[in-house]
N, C-alpha and C positions, 0 to 999 in steps of 0.2 A: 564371805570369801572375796578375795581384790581382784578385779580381772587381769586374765595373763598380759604378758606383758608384749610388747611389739617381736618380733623374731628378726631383730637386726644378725645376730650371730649369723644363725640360717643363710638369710637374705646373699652375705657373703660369699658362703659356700655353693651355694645355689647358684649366682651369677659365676662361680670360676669353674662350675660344673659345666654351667650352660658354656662359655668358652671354650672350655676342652670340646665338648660335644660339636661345633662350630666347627674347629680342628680335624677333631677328626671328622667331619661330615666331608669337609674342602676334601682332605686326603682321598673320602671314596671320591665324590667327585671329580678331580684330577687324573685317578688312576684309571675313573670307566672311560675319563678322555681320551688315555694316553693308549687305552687297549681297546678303544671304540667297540665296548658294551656299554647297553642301553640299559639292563636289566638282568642281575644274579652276576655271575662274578664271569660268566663266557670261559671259563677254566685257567682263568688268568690268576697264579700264586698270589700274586702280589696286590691285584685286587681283591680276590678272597681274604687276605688278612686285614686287609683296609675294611670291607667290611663287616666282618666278624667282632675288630678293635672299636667299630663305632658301634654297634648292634651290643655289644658284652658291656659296655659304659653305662647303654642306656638302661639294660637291664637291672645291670647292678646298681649303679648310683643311685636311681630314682626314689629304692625303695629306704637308702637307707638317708636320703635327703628326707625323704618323710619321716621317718623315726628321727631327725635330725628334728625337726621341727616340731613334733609331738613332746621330743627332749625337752627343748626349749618352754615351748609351751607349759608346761608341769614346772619350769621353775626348775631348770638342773643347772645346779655354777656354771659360769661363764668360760672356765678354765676347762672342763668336762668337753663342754659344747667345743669351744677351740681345738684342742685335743682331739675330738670326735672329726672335726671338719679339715682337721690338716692331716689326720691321719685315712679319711678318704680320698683327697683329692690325691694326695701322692698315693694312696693306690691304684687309681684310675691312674694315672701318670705311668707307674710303674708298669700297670697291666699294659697299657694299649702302647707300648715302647716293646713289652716283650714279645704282646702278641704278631706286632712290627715286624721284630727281625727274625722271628723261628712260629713258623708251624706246629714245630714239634715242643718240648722243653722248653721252658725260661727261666733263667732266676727272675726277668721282670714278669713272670706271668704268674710264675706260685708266687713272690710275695705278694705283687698285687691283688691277686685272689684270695690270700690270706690276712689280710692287712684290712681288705676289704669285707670280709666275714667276719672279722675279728670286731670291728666298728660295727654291724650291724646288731650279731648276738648282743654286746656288751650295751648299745641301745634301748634295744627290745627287751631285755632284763631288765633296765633300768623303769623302763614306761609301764612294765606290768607290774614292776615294788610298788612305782608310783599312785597307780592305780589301788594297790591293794591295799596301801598306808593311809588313801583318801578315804574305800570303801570300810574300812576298818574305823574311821574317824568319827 
């Protein structure tokens, strides 16, 4: 068997992950300035969403840059991988814009959470065929 192959795909999505994240990190940090808390959001809306939008990124993104990268790893088209990685990062985009401007509803926070679920299942599907098409080999 050839060894896998470097994970340049990933590497990209991962660094435009890690910049959002940056993003919205500045955002909380700005807002504990601007509402002088130090720590949890002091009941301030608008820093509660700041950070909720940095906090729901990290949760989410993390796991599905790893199934990004496990993708990769296995050897899944290049076009997949793209696909997978541009179809997270504008969920994160989406989500942390919705969760931005409403507490409540978003269209940017249901697609982004849907958008982002969608790439995770269709991953994780994909790494456990993989797996079973290897263990079957």
């Amino acid at each position: 068997m050839n060894p896998s192959p470097m994970p340049f795909v990933t590497s990209l999505y991962a660094g435009l992950i890690a910049l959002l994240l940056v993003v919205l990190a500045l955002r909380v940090s700005l807002n504990r300035r601007r509402a002088a808390v130090g720590i949890g959001d002091g009941g301030d809306a608008v820093l509660a969403r700041a950070v909720r939008a940095h906090a729901n990124a990290v949760e989410w993104a993390l796991p599905v840059l790893l199934l990004l990268l496990v993708t990769e790893l296995v050897r899944a088209p290049v076009g997949m991988l793209h696909v997978a990685g541009i179809a997270l990062v504008a969920a994160r985009v989406l989500h942390a814009i919705g969760l931005s401007s409403s507490a409540g509803y978003s269209r940017g926070r249901f697609l982004g959470i849907l958008l982002n679920w969608l790439v995770l299942v269709v991953l994780a599907l994909y790494d456990i065929v993989a797996f079973a098409r290897y263990a079957m080999a």
